[in-house]
C-alpha positions, 0 to 999 in steps of 0.5 A: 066573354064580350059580345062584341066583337070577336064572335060576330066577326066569324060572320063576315064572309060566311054567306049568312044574309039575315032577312031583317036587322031583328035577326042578328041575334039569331043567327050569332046564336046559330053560327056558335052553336053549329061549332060547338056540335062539331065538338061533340061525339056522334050518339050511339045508335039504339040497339035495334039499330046496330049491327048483329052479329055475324054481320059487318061491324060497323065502327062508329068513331066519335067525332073529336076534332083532328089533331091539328100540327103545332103552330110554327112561328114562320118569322124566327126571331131575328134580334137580339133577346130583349124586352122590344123583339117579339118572343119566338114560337112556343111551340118547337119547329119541325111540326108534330100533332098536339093531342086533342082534348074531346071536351067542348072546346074552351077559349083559346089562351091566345099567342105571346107573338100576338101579346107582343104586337097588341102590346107594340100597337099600344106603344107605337099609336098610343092605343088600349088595345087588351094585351090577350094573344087573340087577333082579334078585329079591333087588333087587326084594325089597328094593324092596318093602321100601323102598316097605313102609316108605314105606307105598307100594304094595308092587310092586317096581317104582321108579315115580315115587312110589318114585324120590321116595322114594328120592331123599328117604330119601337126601339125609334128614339125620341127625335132630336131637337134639330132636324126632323123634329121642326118639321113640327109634327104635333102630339096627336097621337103620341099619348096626349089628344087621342089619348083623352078619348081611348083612355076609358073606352071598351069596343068590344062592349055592347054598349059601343055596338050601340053607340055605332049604330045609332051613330051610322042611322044618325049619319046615313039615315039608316034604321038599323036596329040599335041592339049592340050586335055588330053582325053583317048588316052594321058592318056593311053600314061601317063600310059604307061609311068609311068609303064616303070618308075615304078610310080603310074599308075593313068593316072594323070601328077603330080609332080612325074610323071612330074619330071620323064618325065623331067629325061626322056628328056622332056623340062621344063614344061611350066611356070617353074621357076628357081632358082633366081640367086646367090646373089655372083659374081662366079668365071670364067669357068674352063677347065675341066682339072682343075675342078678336082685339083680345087674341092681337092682343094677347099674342103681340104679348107673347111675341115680346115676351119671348123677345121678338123670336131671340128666346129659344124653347130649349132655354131653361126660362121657357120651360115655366112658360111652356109649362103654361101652354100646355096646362092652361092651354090645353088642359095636359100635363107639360110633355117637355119641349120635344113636342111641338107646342104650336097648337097649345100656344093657340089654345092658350091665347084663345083661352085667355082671351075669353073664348070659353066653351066657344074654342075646341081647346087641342094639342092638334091644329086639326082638331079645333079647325074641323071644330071651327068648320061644322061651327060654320056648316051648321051656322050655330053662332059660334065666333069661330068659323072657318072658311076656305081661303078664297072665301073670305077675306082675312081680318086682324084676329083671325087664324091662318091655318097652313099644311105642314110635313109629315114624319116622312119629309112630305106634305101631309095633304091637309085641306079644307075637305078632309081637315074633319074627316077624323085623320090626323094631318100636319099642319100649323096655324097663326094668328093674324096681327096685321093686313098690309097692301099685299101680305098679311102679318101673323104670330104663332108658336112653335116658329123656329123654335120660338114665339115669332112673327112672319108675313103671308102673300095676299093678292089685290082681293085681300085673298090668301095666295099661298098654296100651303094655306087651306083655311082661314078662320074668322074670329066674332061675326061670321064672315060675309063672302069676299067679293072680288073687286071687278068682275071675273077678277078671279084668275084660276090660270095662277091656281095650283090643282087643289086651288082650282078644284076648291074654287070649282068645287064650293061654286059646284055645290051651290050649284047643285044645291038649286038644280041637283047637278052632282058638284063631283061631275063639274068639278071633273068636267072643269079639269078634262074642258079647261086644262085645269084653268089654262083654257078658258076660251081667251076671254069668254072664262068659259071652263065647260067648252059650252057652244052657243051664246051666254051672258057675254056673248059668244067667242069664236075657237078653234076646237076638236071633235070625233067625227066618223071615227077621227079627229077634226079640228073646226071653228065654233062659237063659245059661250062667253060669261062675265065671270068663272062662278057664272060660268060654274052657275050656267054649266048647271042650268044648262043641264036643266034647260036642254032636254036631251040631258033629261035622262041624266037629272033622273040620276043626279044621286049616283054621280058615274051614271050621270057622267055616262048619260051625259056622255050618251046624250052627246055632250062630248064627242070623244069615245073615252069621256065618262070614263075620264070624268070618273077617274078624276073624280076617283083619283081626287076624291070629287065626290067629298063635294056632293055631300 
């Protein structure tokens, strides 16, 4: 039997707390040897001390475990009797006891309604999960995965709702050309992408206990003791990092939680496989001063080949060009063409183009782009990074990447914030072939159906100003910050929500970079003081209501506070700045040079308490303020930005 997980998951709950990571083991040792001695019959006593006779008789009864009543399926089969619906209880409804064995128990055989949805998940999400009749943790995970996507309640337990959803998903066909499937949901996890990595890997091994934890110390900088024993302590560190990672917070490493941990930086995964390799020779590495002209290049072929967008994918002449996305592309067999193509159209000219091992080649727009962001995070050289798209200014070769809808009909949410956070989220990407006056000219694949060419609103800047696009990645030399061309140009009255939280929020984490003002708190602040961008003082572009005197001046406003127990309005002096990023770098500083806040910079590392201590220290008069802050920073997730 696997040592991991299924006797270490009893653990949870159970109120053991080991002094000492080393201890693990002891108490799994313990924990199992207590349920074996309830099997047990009690020792007869000596003779000595027996009853004699005359006496009261005492009758000692071995302990044998009760009889416990048979299991009744309390969701009777409901379909038709067929290969997809789930079998019905092996056991007669009505109750009864099933005589119990007085032997140390074996292993249970596991349960074919059990067997049925292991096997469900497996085709559903394209999982190996071991087809044994034990819910096992790794099962349960993958349960809550399923009921995430169903937008059901999240608990692991196949109810009827989930039985449903299950029975649905599977007997689903496969989605028509027209309609839901242009919505272009790409292949993530239908058998290809994900399935290169689940193909070879065993996470009821040792070997992957190990693997995990040496990856949360790598990650949390934790010491947790790297023996394979998934007990109390290691499943508080997976809890804790899947609340930074906003996950499911179940202290199970499932598919989710393990693409998360290897966006983070964690290594592969023990036994995980690869994509076999392309079938066509691919052509010699180029320097990355090239690969941009190359990319133009190769896709402007593309784009004529396919006859400028009239050349359909359903043609039977596509199917050979398809074919050769996919295999040289990607690295995959041809799926057909139901499944969108548009990441393996990318991966092909990247390909051809000569980026060599620099490109995460992907059936996933996701996956390359979070590639292309630690690229840019840990500033290795590679030629492809990515930046948010107020950044930098997008140059001919470069990739566009824009969110797209989901299964659902809705956007799926992708940002640049979570694109590498290990969950799959729709989304499409372009090549740049052309900058005009006021919009960006781009090709891509998979659009309507077909290899076209499209246009991308960009303002006086040169910036991005579609609010679908989440991220531009730069091909060759890293990319030097857009500036904007006067001072203060940036106007964030015209931003959507996610636009002003990811402008306050990169200017935020430089800011806490030098002065340790948490960026979640400001970016909060920026929300509640500003309006989300709308009031800015008139002209001062103060976002923070600061009083007093800045680089500007002052601006006089009318404004309320709380005082004795109501609401006031008063006239007072703002700070005025010559632009919103000063004002975003003075908030900081402000923090820093009144003492009355020293308090607060004695917590910068827990974000609510330096919210509450501000608050203390009189930075905002009314009554509800830190707990505003907070919930802003809960409801969008603020603290991704403290990271």
């Amino acid at each position: 039997m696997s040592e991991f997980p299924a006797e270490t998951f009893a653990y949870i709950g159970s109120g053991i707390r080991p002094a000492d990571l080393g201890r693990e083991e002891e108490v799994r040792r313990r924990r199992a040897a207590s349920r074996v001695s309830a099997f047990r019959p009690r020792p007869r006593p000596p003779a000595a001390q027996r009853p004699r006779p005359g006496g009261v008789r005492l009758t000692l009864v071995p302990q044998f475990p009760r009889p416990r009543p048979a299991i009744v399926n309390p969701w009777p089969e409901r379909e038709p009797p067929d290969s997809s619906a789930p079998p019905a209880s092996s056991v007669p409804e009505g109750g009864g006891s099933a005589p119990a064995e007085p032997t140390t128990p074996a292993e249970p055989a596991g349960s074919e309604y059990v067997r049925w949805v292991q096997s469900s998940l497996n085709q559903i999400l394209g999982l190996r999960l071991p087809i044994d009749g034990r819910m096992s943790a790794e099962t349960r995970s993958a349960v809550r995965e399923f009921q995430q996507r169903q937008r059901l309640p999240a608990d692991g337990i196949v109810g009827p709702d989930t039985e449903r959803a299950l029975l649905a998903a599977r007997r689903r066909p496969a989605p028509a050309r027209a309609g839901a499937r242009r919505a272009e949901l790409e292949m993530l996890e239908a058998g290809y992408g994900l399935g290169e990595l689940e193909a070879e890997i065993d996470r009821r091994s040792r070997e992957y206990g190990r693997w995990v934890q040496s990856s949360l110390n790598r990650i949390l900088g934790l010491g947790l003791a790297v023996d394979g024993i998934v007990g109390p302590i290691t499943r508080s560190a997976i809890r804790s990092f899947q609340q930074r990672q906003g996950l499911v917070i179940d202290g199970v490493v499932g598919p989710q939680t393990e693409r998360a941990l290897i966006a983070a930086g964690a290594p592969q995964p023990p036994g995980a496989g690869t994509a076999p390799p392309s079938p066509i020779p691919t052509p010699p590495v180029r320097p990355a001063s090239v690969l941009a002209a190359n990319m133009v290049q190769i896709a402007t072929q593309e784009w004529e080949r396919w006859g400028r967008g009239r050349m359909q994918e359903a043609e039977p002449r596509a199917q050979p060009v398809l074919k050769e996305y996919w295999e040289t592309g990607v690295g995959l067999p041809y799926p057909g063409p139901a499944r969108a193509w548009s990441a393996a159209f990318i991966s092909w000219v990247a390909r051809r183009a000569g980026a060599g091992s620099s490109f995460r080649y992907a059936s996933a727009h996701t996956t390359y782009v979070a590639a292309a962001k630690r690229n840019r995070l840990a500033n290795n050289g590679n030629p492809f990074q990515a930046y948010r798209v107020g950044e930098i200014r997008p140059q001919v070769g470069d990739i566009v990447c824009a969110e797209r809808k989901g299964p659902d009909g809705r956007w799926s949410g992708v940002t640049y914030d979570n694109v590498d956070d290990g969950q799959f989220r729709a989304s499409h990407c372009d090549i740049v072939v052309g900058v005009g006056r006021n919009h960006l000219t781009v090709i891509g694949g998979n659009v309507s159906d077909s290899v076209k060419d499209k246009t991308i609103p960009i303002d006086a800047n040169g910036l991005i100003r579609h609010r679908r696009v989440f991220a531009v990645i730069r091909v060759g030399a890293p990319a030097a910050p857009a500036r904007p061309v006067t001072p203060g140009a940036v106007d964030v009255r015209a931003m959507t929500h996610e636009q002003f939280i990811d402008f306050v929020g990169q200017h935020a984490r430089r800011a806490m970079a030098q002065t340790g003002v948490p960026a979640s708190v400001t970016v909060a602040q920026a929300i509640v003081e500003s309006g989300w961008g709308k009031a800015t003082i008139g002209t001062a572009r103060n976002l923070f209501g600061i009083k007093g005197r800045g680089p500007a001046g002052s601006a006089q406003a009318p404004t309320k506070e709380f005082i004795k127990g109501k609401w006031i309005t008063v006239n007072a002096n703002f700070a005025a700045y010559d632009s919103f990023e000063q004002s975003i770098h003075e908030h900081a500083q402000f923090f820093v040079r009144n003492r009355r806040y020293a308090e607060a910079l004695r917590h910068t590392g827990e974000p609510d308490r330096f919210a509450r201590e501000i608050h203390k220290a009189g930075y905002a008069t009314a009554p509800n303020y830190a707990d505003v802050l907070i919930s802003l920073m809960r409801r969008y997730n603020l603290y991704r930005f403290d990271r």
